[in-house]
C-alpha positions in Angstrom: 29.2 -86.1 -104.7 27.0 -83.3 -103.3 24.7 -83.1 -99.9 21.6 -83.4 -102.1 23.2 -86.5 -103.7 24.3 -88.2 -100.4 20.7 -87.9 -99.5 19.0 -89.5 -102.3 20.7 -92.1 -102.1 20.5 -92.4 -98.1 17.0 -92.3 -98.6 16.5 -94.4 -101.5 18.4 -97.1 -99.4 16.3 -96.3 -96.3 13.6 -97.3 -98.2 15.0 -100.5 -100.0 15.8 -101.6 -96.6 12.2 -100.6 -95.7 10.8 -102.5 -98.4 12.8 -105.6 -98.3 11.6 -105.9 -94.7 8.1 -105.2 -95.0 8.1 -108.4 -97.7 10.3 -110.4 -95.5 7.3 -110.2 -92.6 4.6 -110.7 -94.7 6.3 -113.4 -96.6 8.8 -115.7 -93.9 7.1 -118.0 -92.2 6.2 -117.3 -88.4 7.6 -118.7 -85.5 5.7 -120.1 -82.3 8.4 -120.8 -80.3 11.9 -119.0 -80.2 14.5 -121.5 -79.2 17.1 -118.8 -78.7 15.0 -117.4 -75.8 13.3 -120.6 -74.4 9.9 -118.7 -74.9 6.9 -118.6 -77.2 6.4 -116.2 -79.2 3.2 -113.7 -79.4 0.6 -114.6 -81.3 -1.0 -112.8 -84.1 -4.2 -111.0 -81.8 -8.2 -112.1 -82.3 -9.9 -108.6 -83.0 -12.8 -108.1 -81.0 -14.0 -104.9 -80.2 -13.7 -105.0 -76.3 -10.0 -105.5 -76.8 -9.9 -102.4 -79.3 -11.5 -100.3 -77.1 -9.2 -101.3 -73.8 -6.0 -100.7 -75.8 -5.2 -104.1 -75.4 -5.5 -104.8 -79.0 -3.1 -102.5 -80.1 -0.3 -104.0 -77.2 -0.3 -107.6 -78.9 -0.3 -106.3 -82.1 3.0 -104.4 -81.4 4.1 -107.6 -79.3 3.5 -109.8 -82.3 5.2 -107.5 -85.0 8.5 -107.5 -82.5 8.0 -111.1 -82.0 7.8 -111.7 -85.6 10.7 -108.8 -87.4 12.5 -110.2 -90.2 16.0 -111.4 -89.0 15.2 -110.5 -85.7 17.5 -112.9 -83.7 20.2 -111.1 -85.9 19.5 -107.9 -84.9 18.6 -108.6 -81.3 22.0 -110.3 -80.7 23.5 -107.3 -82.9 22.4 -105.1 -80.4 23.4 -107.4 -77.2 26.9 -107.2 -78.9 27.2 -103.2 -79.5 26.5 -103.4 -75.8 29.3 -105.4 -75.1 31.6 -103.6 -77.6 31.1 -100.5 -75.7 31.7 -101.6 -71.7 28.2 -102.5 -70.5 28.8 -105.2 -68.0 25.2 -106.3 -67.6 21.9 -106.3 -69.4 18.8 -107.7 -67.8 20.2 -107.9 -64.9 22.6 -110.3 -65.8 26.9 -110.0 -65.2 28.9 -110.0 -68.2 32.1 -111.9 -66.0 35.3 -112.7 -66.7 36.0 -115.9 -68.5 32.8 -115.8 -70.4 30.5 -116.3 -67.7 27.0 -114.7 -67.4 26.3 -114.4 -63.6 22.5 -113.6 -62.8 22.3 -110.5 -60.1 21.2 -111.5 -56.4 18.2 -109.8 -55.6 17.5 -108.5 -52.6 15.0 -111.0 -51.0 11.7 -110.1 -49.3 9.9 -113.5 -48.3 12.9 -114.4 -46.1 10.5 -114.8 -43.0 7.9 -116.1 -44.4 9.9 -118.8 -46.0 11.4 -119.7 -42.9 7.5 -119.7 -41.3 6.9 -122.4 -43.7 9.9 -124.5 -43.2 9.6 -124.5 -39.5 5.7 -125.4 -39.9 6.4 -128.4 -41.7 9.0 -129.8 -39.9 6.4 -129.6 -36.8 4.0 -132.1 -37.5 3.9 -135.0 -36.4 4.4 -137.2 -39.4 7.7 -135.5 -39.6 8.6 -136.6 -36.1 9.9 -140.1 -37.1 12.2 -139.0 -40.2 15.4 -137.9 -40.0 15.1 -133.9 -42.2 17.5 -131.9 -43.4 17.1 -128.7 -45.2 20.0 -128.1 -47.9 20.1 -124.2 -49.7 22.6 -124.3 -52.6 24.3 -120.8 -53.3 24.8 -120.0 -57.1 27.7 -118.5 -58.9 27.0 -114.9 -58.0 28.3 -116.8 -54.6 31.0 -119.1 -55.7 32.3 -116.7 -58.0 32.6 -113.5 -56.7 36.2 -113.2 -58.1 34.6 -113.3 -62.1 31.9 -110.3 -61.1 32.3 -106.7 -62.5 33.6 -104.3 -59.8 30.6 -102.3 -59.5 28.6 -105.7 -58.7 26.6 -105.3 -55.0 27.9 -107.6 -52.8 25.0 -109.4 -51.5 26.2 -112.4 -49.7 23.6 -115.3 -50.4 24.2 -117.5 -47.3 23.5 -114.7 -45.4 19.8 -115.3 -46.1 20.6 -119.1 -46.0 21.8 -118.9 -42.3 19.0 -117.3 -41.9 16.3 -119.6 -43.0 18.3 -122.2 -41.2 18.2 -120.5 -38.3 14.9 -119.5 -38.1 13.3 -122.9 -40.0 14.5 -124.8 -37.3 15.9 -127.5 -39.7 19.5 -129.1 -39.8 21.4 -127.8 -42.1 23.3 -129.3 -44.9 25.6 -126.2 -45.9 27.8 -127.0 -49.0 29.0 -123.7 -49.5 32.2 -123.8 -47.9 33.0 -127.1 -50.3 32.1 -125.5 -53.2 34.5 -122.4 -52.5 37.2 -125.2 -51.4 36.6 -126.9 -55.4 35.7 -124.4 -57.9 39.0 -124.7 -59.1 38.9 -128.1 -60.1 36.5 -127.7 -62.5 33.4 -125.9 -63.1 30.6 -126.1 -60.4 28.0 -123.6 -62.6 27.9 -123.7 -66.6 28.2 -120.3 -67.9 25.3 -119.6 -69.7 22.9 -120.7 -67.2 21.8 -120.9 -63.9 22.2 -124.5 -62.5 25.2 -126.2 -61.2 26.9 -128.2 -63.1 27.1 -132.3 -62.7 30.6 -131.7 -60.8 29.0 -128.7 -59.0 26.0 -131.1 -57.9 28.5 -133.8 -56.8 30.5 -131.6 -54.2 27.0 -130.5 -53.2 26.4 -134.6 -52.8 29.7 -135.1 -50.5 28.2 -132.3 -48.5 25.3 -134.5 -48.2 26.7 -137.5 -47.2 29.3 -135.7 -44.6 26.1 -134.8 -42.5 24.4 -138.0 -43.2 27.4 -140.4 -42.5 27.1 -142.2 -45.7 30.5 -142.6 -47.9 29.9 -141.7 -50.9 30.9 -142.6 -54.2 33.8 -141.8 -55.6 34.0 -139.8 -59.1 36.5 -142.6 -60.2 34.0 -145.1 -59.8 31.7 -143.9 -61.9 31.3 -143.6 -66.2 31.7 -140.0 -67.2 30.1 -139.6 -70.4 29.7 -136.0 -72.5 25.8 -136.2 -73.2 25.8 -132.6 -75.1 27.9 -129.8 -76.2 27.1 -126.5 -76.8 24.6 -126.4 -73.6 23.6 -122.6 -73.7 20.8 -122.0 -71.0 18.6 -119.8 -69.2 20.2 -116.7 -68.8 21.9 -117.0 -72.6 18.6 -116.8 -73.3 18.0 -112.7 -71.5 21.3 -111.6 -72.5 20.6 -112.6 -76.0 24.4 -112.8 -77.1 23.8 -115.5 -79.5 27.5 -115.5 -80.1 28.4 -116.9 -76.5 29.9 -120.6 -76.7 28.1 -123.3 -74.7 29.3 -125.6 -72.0 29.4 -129.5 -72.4 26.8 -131.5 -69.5 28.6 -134.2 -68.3 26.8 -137.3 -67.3 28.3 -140.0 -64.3 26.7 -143.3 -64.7 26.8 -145.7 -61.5 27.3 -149.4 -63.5 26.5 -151.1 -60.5 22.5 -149.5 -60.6 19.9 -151.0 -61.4 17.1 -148.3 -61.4 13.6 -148.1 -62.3 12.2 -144.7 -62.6 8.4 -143.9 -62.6 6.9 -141.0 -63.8 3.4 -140.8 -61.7 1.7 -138.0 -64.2 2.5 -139.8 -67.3 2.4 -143.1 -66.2 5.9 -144.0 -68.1 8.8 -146.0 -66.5 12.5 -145.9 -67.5 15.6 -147.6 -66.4 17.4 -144.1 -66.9 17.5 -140.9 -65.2 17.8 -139.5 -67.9 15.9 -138.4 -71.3 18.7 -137.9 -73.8 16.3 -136.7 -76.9 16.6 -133.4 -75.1 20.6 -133.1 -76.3 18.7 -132.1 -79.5 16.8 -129.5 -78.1 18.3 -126.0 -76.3 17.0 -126.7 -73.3 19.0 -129.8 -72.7 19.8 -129.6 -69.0 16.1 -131.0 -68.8 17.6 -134.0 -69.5 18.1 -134.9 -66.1 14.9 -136.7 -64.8 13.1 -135.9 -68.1 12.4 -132.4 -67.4 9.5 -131.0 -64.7 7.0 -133.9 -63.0 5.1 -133.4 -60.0 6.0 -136.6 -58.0 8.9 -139.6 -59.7 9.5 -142.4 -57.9 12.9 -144.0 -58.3 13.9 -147.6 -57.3 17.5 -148.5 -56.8 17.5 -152.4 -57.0 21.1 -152.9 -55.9 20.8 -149.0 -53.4 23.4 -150.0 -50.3 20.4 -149.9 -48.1 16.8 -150.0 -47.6 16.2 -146.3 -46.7 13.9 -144.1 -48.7 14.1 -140.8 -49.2 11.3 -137.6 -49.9 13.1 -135.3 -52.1 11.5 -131.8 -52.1 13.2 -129.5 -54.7 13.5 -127.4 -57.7 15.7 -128.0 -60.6 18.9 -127.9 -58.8 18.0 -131.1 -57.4 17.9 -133.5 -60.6 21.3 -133.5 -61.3 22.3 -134.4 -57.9 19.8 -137.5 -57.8 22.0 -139.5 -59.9 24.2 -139.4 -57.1 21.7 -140.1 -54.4 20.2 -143.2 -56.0 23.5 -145.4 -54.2 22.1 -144.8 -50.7 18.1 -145.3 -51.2 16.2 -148.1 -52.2 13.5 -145.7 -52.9 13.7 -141.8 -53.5 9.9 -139.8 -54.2 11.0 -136.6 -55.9 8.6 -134.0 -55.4 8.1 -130.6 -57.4 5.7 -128.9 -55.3 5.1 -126.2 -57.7 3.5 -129.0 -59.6 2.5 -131.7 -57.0 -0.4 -130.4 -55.0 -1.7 -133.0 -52.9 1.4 -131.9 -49.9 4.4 -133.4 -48.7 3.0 -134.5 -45.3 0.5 -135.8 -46.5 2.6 -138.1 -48.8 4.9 -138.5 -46.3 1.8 -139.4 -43.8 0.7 -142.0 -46.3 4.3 -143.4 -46.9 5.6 -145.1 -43.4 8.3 -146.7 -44.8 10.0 -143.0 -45.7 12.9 -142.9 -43.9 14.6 -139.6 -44.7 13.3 -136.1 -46.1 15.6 -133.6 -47.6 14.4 -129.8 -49.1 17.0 -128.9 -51.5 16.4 -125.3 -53.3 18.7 -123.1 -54.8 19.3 -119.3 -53.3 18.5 -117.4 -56.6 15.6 -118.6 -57.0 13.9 -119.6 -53.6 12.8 -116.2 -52.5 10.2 -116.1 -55.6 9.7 -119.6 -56.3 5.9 -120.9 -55.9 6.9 -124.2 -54.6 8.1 -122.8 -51.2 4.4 -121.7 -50.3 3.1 -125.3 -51.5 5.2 -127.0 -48.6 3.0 -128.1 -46.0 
């Protein structure tokens, strides 16, 4: 077979490829949302001349074509894999670790200050003079394990920034680092694919809790274990795009002796659970705990040991440790300040019978999330 020949038929195949692709876009049915990435897809862009003539036009159409190539998940996992094959030990800022864990970078923060401004204001005023506050920042994997990150990995030391904030916040501390080092290997505090602790990870973060607070806690053995989902792949599966990574199981530890009413103040529902299992069918199933993101839930623990309640202000990290929390508190208000806007004090103003105020926020996160700004 000559050159010429080999050519031909390159091309000719070139362009059967070409072909079959071009049919495939035009004929497939289009996406809105990619599960695989936990993101909507672009839309196809309204033409309008003021968008033609900015260039904007032009920058969603090319968004929507990549949204929307035939096969695409295929070929953008293809090319997360060639990555792999050939050394590269992170993509979007993401590890590739040992034991098949994807470890998000530790940014250098910037709003360490300002962040600490904030936390010291609120604890200032007055209403915040009669509850007993405690300020708890939870490191993340690229902390705990340090021993799973490629060599070349900078060794920025989260609870660095966390003795910091403490520090300067003026807040007692609840510091569960040291415990989480002591059990990670016990079983797995973070799941591997994404960026919160795990249920086990959230409990040791609990027994921190209740060492500072001089509760007992519950013990693991006392409560139902139950495997809500397999297969959990999460946030940061989700940049890397190695859709060939296995999942982790979430693990779910029911109290029996509960007896909990939970209140969802935006949309006005109630449960008796903390948690909304018709997200096991969905990819983002870690928002099972507490039914995903709501501004202000307000949980009742009829048979709680005491009559405390508790103003839980928090990201993500915090709803799987709540299940754990419910024993103590009669009543726990969880706020998401990215989302609840009237203020903490304020609630806390309007609530006398609060007893207790905890800000739980995880290290990878705090230094950009909104929510920091919105406590006041």
């Amino acid at each position: 077979m000559n050159e010429t020949t080999i050519r031909t038929m390159t091309s000719v195949l070139l362009s059967a490829v070409i072909l079959v692709l071009s049919i495939g876009f035009l004929v497939l049915e289009k996406q809105e949302f990619s599960e695989n990435e936990n993101r909507y897809l672009e839309p196809f862009p309204a033409l309008k001349w003021e968008t033609v003539k900015s260039g904007e036009y032009m920058k969603g159409l090319n968004a929507y074509l990549c949204d929307h190539f035939p096969l695409r998940d295929f070929f953008v996992s293809l090319k997360a894999n060639a990555e792999t094959a050939i050394g590269k030990k992170e993509i979007n800022q993401v590890y590739l670790c040992s034991d098949g864990y994807l470890i998000e970078e530790y940014k250098r923060p910037k709003n360490t200050e300002q962040i600490s401004r904030i936390m010291q204001s609120f604890s200032q005023k007055e209403e915040l003079q009669q509850v007993d506050l405690h300020l708890m920042l939870i490191p993340t994997a690229v902390y705990a394990y340090q021993d799973k990150l490629p060599k070349f990995a900078p060794a920025r030391n989260q609870m660095d920034t966390a003795n910091q904030i403490y520090q300067m916040s003026n807040i007692p501390a609840i510091d569960c680092s040291q415990d989480l080092l002591a059990h990670k290997e016990e079983s797995p505090l973070y799941y591997r694919t994404d960026h919160h602790w795990t249920t086990f990870g959230a409990y040791i973060g609990y027994l921190a809790f209740c060492r500072e607070k001089g509760l007992t806690p519950v013990s693991l053995e006392a409560l139902e274990a139950e495997t809500a989902a397999d297969g959990f792949c999460g946030t940061i599966y989700s940049k890397v795009k190695d859709y060939s990574q296995k999942g982790d199981p979430i693990i779910l530890y029911r109290n029996p002796a509960d007896k909990l009413t939970v209140f969802y103040e935006d949309t006005k529902e109630t449960s008796d659970s903390l948690y909304n299992l018709e997200y096991t069918k969905k990819k983002d199933k870690y928002s099972l705990f507490l039914n995903n993101l709501h501004p202000l839930v307000e949980i009742t623990n009829e048979t709680a040991e005491s009559e405390r309640e508790l103003v839980l202000i928090k990201d993500s990290y915090a709803n799987s440790m709540v299940p754990f929390l419910v024993r103590h508190f009669k009543k726990i208000y969880v706020l998401d300040t990215r989302y609840y806007k009237l203020g903490p004090s304020g609630f806390i103003k309007s609530h006398e019978s609060v007893t207790d105020v905890l800000i739980l926020y995880n290290m990878n996160t705090l230094d950009d999330d909104l929510g920091i700004r919105a406590i006041y």
